[in-house]
NURONU-98799 format. One record per atom (N, C-alpha, C): residue number from 1; chain; x, z, y. Coordinates in Angstrom, 3 decimals, always signed. Layout:
<rs>
R  pos  unit         X         Z         Y
R  NUM     A         X         Z         Y
...
</rs>
This chain:
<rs>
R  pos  unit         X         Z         Y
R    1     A    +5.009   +51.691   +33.123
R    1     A    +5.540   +52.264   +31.912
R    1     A    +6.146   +53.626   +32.227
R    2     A    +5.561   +54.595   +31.507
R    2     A    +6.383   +55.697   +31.385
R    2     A    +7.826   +55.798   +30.572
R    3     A    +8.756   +56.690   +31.113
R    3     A    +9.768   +56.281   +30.617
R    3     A   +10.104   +57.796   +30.146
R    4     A   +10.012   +57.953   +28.807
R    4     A   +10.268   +59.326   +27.762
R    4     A   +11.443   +59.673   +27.041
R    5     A   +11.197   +60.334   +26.831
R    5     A   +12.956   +60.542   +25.468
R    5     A   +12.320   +59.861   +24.638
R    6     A   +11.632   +59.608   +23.872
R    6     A   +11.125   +58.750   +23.003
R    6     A   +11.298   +57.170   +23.613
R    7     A   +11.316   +56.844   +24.304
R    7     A   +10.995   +55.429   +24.900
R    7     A   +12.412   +54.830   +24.280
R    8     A   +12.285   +53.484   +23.769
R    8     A   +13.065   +52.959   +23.228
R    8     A   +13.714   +52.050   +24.000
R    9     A   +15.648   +51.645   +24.055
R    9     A   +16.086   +51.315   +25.017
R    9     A   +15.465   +49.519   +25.531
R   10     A   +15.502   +48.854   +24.490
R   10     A   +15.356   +47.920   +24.650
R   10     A   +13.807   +47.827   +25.266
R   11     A   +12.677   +48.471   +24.613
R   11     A   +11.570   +48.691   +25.632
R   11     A   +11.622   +48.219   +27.172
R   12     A   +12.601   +49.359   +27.604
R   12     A   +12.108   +50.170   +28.846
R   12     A   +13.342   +48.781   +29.460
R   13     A   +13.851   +48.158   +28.945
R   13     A   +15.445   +47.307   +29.490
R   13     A   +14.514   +45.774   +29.822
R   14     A   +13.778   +45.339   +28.455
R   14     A   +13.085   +44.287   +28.669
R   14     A   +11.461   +44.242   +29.773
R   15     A   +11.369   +45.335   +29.484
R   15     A   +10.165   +45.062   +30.861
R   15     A   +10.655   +45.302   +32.381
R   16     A   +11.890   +46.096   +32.431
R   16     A   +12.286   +46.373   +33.822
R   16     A   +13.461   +45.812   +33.873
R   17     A   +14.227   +44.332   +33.783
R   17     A   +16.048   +44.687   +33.831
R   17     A   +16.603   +44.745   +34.870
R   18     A   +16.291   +45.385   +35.945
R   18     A   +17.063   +46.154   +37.411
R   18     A   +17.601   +47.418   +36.256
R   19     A   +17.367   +47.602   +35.634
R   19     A   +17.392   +48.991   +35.202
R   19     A   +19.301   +49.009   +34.278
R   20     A   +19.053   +47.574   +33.671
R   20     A   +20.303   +47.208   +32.574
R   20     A   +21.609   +47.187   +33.281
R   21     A   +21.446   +47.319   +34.746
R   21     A   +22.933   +48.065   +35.626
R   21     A   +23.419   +49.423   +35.304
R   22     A   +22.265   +49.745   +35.360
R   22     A   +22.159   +51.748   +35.101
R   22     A   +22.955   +51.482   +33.260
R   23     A   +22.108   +51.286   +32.682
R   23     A   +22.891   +51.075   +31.240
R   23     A   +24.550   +50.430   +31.391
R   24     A   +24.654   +49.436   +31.768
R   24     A   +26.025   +49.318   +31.845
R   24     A   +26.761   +50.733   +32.574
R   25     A   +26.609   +51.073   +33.282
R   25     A   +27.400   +51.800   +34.317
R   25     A   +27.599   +52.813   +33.230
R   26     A   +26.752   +53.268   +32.361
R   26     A   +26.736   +54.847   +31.622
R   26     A   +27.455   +54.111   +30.214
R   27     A   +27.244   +52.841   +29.854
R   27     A   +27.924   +52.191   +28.576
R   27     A   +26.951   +52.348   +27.351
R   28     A   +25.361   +52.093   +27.494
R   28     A   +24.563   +52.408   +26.836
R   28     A   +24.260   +50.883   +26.603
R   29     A   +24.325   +50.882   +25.315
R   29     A   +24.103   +49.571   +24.539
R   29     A   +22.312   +49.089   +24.529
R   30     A   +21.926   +48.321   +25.391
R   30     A   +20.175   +48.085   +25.427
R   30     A   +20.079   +46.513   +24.842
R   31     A   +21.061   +45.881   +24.193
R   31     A   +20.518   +44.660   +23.541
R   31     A   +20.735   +45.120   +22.002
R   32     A   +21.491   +44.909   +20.748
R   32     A   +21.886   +45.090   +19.691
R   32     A   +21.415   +46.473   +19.482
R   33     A   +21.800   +47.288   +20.480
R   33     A   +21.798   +48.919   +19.903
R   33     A   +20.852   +49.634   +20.793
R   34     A   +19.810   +48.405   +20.861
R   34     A   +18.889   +49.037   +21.572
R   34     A   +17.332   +49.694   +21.231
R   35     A   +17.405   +49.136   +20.323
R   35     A   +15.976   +49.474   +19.500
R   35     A   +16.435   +51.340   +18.779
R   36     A   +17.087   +52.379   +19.641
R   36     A   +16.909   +53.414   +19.318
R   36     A   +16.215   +53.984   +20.747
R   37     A   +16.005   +55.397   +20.714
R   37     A   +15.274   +55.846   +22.080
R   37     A   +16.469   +56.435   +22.470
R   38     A   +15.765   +56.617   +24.070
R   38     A   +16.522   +57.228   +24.965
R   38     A   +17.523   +58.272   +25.117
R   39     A   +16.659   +59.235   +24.300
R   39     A   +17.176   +60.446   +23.779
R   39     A   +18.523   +60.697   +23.377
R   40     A   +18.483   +59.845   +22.530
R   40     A   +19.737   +59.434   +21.361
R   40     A   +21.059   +58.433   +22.239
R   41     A   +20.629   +58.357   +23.165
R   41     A   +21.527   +57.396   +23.673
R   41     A   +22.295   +58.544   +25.218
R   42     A   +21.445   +58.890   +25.018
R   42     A   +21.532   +60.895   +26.068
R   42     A   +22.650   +61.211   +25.831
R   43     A   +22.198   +61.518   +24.346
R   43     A   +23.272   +62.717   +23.811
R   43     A   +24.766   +62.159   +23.207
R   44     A   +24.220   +60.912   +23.043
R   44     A   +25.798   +60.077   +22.550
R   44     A   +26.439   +60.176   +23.787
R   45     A   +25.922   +59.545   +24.689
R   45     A   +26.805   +59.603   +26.334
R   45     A   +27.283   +60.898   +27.047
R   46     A   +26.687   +61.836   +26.275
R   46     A   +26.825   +63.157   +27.592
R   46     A   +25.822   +63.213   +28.319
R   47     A   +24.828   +62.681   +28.498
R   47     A   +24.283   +62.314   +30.035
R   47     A   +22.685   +63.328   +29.593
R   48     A   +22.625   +64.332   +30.897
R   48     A   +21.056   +64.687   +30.835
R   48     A   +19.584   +63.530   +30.909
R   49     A   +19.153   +63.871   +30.171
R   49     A   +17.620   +62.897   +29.979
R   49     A   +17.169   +62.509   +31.508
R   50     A   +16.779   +63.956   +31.991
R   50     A   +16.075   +63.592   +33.716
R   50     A   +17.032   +63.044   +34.262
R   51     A   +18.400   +63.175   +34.605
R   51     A   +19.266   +62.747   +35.235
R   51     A   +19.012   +60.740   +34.682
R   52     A   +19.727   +60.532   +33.548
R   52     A   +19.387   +58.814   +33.537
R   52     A   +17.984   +58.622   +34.188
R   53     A   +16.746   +59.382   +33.682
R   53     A   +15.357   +58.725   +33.989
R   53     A   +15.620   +58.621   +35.201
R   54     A   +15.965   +59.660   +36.199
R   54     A   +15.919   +59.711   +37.828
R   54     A   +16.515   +58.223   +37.903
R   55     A   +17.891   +57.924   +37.676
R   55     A   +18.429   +56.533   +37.857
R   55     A   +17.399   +55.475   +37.861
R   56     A   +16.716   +55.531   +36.354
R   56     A   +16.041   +54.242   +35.726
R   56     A   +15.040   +53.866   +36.869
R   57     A   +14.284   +55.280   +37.303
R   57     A   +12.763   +54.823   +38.228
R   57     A   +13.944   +54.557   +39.164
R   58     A   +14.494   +55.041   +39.756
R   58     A   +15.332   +54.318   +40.957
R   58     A   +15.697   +52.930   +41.264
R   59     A   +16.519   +52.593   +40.147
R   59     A   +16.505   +50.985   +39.697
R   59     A   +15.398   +50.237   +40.071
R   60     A   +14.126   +50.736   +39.218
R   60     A   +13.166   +49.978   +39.088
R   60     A   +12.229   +49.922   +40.840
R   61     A   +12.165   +51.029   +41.163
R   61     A   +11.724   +50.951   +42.530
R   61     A   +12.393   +50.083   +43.665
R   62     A   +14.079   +50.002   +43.186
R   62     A   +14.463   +49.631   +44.717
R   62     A   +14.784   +47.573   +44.516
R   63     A   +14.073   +47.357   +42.860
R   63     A   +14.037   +45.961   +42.879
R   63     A   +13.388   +45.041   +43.030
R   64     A   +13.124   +44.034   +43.354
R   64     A   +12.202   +42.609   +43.716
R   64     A   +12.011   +41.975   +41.672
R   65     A   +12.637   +42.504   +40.804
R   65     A   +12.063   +42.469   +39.401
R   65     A   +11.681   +42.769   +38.975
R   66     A   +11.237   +44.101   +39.660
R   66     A   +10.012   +44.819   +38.946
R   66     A    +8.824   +44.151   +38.660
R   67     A    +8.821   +43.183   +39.814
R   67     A    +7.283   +42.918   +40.169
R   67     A    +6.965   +42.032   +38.844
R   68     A    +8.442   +41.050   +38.364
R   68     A    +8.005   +40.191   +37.075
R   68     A    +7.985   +40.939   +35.753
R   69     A    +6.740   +40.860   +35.316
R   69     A    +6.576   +41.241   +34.018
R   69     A    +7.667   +40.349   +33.465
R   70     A    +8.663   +40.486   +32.514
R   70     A    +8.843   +39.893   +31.747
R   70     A    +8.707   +39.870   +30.661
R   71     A    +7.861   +40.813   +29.319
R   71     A    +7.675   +40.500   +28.628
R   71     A    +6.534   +39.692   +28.470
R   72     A    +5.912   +39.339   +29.466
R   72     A    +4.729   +38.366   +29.214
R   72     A    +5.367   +36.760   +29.560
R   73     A    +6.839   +36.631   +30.324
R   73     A    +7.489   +35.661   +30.509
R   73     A    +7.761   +34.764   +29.387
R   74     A    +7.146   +33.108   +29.491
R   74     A    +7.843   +32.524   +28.706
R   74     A    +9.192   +32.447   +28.361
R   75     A    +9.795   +32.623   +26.944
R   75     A   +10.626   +32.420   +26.422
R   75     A   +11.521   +31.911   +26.771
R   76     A   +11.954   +30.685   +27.611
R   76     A   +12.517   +29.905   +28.214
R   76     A   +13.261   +30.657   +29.474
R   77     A   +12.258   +30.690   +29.903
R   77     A   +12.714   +31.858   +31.562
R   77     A   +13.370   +33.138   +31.182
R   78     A   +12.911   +33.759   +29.996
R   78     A   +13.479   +35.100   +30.020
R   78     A   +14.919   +34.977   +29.146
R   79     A   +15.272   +33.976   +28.370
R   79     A   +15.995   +33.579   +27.829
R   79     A   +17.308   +33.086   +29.028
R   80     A   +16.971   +31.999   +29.857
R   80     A   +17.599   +31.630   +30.975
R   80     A   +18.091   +32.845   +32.143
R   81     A   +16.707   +33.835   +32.460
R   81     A   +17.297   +34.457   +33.360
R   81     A   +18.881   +35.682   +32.842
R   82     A   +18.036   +36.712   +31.253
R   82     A   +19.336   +36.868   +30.948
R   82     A   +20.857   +36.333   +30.919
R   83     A   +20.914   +34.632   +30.543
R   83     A   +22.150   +34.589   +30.036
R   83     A   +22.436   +34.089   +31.367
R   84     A   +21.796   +33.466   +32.428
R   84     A   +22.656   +33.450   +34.093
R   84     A   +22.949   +34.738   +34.588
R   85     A   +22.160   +35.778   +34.542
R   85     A   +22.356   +37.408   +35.160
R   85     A   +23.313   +38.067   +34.566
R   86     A   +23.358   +37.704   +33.399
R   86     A   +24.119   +38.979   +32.743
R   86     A   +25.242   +38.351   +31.253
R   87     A   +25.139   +37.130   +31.479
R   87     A   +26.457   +36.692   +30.367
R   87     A   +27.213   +35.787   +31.320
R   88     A   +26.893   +35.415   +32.601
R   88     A   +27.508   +34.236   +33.368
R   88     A   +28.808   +34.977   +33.728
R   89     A   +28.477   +35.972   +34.254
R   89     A   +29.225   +37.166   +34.931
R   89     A   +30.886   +37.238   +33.888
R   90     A   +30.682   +37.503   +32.819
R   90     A   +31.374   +37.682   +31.369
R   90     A   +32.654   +36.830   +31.310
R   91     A   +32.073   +35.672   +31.346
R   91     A   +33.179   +34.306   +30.765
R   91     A   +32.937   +33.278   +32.078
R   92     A   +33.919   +32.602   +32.165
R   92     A   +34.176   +31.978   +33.006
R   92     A   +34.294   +30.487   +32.800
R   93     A   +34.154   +30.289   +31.220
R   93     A   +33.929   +29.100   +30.600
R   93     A   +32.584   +28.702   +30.369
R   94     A   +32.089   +27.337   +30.654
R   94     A   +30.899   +26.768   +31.217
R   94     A   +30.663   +26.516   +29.025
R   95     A   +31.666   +26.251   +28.141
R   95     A   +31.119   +25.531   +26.828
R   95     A   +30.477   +27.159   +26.786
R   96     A   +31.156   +28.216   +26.110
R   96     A   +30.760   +29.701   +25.789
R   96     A   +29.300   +30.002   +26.413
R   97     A   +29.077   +29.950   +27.545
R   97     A   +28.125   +30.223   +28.042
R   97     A   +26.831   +29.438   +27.918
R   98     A   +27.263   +27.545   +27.682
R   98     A   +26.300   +27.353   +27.092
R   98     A   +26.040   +27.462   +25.286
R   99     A   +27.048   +27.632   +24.847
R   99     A   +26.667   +27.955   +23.353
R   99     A   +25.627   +29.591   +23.058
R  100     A   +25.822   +30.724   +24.414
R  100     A   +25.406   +31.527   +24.025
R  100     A   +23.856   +31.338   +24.731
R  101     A   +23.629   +30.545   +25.389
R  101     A   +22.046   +29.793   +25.630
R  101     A   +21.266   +29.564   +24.139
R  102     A   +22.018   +28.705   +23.576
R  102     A   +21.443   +28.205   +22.626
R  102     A   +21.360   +28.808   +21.418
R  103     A   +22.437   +30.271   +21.434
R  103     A   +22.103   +30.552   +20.151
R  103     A   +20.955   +31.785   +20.120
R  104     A   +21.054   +32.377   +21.602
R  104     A   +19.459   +33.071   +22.057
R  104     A   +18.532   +32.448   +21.486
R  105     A   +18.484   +31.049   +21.861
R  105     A   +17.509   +30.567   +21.671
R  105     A   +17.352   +30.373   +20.599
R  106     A   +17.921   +30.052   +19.640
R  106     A   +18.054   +29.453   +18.199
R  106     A   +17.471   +31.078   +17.455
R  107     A   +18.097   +32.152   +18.055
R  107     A   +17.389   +33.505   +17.607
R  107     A   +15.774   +33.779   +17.518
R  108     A   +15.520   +33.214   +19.137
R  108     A   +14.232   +33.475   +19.559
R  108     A   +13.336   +32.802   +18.363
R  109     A   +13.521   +31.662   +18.568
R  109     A   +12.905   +30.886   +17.943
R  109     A   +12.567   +31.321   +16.662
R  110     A   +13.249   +31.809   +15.884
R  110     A   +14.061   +32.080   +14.226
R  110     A   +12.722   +33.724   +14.649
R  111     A   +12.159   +34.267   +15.563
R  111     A   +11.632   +35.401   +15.297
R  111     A    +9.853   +35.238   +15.373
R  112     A    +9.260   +35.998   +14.511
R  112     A    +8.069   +35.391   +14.821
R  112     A    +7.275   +36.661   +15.961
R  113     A    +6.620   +35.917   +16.772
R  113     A    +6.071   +36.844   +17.583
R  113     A    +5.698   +38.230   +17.526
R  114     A    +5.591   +39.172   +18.675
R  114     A    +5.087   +40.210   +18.332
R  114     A    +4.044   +40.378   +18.190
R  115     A    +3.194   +41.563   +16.957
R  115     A    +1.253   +41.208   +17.045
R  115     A    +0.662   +41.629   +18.912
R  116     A    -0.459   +41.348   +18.825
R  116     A    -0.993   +41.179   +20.057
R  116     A    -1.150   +42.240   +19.722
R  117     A    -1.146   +42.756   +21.426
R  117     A    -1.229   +44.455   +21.708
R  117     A    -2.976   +45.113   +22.012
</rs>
């Protein structure tokens, strides 16, 4: 994947997430406020375009997740790996963490696929 000022955050977050460190670190919203592009998320932060991209391929090169596609990942797995990677971290309460399993899921579910590419 090329990664553009146009490229949209959640895009470039769900096929690579080594990358969703780089977003935290800069405070760039890639779940909820992610379906805008890059660009826009640039200029809200301060941050030069090449400068994040340099980060992003960086991320993505120096991880062992690159290699998993995940948007071709069942639902289940990509659902699971987010909320152990990146909501476990958060709360320290085992109910919260599983309520926010299930309501991913209860989302997922609730969406109907994307058309075939």
């Amino acid at each position: 994947m090329e990664i553009r000022p146009q490229t949209q955050i959640a895009e470039v977050a769900s096929a690579h997430p080594a990358i969703i460190r780089v977003f935290q670190r800069h405070g760039v919203d890639f779940c909820c406020g992610g379906k805008r592009p890059l660009s826009e998320a640039c200029g809200e932060k301060g941050l030069a375009f090449e400068d994040l991209r340099r980060e992003l391929a960086a991320a993505i090169a120096g991880s062992p997740e690159s290699q998993r596609s995940w948007p071709e990942a069942p639902l289940d797995q990509l659902v699971s790996f987010i909320v152990d990677r990146y909501h476990q971290r958060h709360d320290g309460r085992g109910k919260i963490r599983i309520r926010s399993r299930s309501r991913l899921a209860e989302l997922a579910e609730a969406t109907p696929p994307p058309p075939d590419r």
